[in-house]
N, C-alpha and C positions, 0 to 999 in steps of 0.2 A: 748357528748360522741362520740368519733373516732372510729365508728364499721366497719371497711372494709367489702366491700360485697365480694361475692364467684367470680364476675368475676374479682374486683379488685386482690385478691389474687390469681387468677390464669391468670391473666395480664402478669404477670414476667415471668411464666413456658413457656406459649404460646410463647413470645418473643422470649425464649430460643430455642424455639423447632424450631421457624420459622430461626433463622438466623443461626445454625446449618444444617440445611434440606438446607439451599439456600449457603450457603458455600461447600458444599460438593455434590450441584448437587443435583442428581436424583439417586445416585448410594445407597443411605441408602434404597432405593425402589425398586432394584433390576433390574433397569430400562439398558438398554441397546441400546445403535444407532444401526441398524443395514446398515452396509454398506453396497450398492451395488455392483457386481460384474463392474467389467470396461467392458464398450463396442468399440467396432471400432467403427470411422465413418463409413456411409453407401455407400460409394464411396468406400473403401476397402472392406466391404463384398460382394459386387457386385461380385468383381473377382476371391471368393472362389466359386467354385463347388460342388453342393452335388455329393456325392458320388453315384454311382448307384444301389448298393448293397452292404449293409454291409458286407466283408469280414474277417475281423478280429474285433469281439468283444468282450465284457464282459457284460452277462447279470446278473444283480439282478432280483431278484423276491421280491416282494413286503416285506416279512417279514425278508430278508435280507437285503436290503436298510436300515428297519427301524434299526436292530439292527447294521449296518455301521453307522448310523446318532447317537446312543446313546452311540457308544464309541467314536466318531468321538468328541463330545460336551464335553466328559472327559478327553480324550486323548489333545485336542487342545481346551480348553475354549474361549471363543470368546475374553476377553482381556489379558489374561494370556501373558506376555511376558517371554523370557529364561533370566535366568539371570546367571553368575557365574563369575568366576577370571579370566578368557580366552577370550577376547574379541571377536577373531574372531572363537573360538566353539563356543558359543554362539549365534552369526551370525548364522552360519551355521544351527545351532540346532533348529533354531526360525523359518526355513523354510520349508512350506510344502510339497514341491516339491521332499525332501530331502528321505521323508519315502512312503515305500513300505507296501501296504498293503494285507494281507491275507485273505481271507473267507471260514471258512470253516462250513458247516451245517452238524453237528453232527445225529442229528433228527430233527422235528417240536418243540421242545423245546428246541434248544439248538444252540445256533451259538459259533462258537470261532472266535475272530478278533485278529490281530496282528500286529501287526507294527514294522517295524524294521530300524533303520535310514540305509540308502547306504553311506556312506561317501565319495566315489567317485565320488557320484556328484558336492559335495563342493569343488569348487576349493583353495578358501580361506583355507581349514584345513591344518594346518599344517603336514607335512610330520609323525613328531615321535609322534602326537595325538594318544593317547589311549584311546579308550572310550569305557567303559564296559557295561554301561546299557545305550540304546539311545533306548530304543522299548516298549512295553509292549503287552502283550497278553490277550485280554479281553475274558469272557467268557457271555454270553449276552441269558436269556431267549428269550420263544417267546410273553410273552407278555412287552419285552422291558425292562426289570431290567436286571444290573448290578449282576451279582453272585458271580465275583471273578478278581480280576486285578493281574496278575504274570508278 
């Protein structure tokens, strides 16, 4: 009598699952490299200067920061690339440098964020480029949800 046992029949599944899971990474797990920012050598930061006095800033406050970072992570996903028929919109579009951002706090419950792409920064766009929606306006509680994307 040929009775397969419970690991033999689940032998095959396991198989499955393992060379599916090692084919595809780590991304079935939601897993993510996080790159570091670039630094200089320390032979050119030597020759920067602190400043002696902040003059011109931008300050957050803590519960603004956080809702900057939660539409920041919707707005711009960490692997999300631009994609479309325009090779160098696209370019352009995929670049953070590109957008301007707003903060405004409505009250302790309520931030709006905005972003709106400058297109004159992009040298590469083309001249007769039209683009109608390059922004989005979040509207962001204080304990960090997402309320509404316009």
């Amino acid at each position: 009598m040929n009775v397969r046992t419970r690991t033999q029949r689940l032998a095959p599944l396991l198989l499955g699952v393992m060379v599916c899971a090692l084919s595809q990474g780590c991304s079935h797990f939601g897993y993510h490299k996080y790159e570091r920012p670039e630094r200089i050598p320390p032979e050119e930061g030597a020759r920067i200067r602190d400043p002696q006095a902040f003059q011109t800033t931008t300050e957050l406050e803590g519960p603004a920061f956080a809702a900057l970072q939660v539409a920041m992570k919707d707005f711009f996903p960490p692997d999300a690339k631009a994609s479309g028929n325009h090779e160098r919109l696209v370019r352009c579009l995929g670049r953070r440098d590109l957008f301007d951002v707003r903060i405004q706090k409505v009250n302790d419950d309520l931030y709006v964020i905005a972003f709106s792409a400058n297109l004159g920064r992009c040298e590469e766009m083309p001249p007769d480029a039209v683009v109608l929606d390059a922004g989005a306006t979040y509207f962001i509680d204080g304990k960090g949800r997402i309320l509404d994307i316009r």
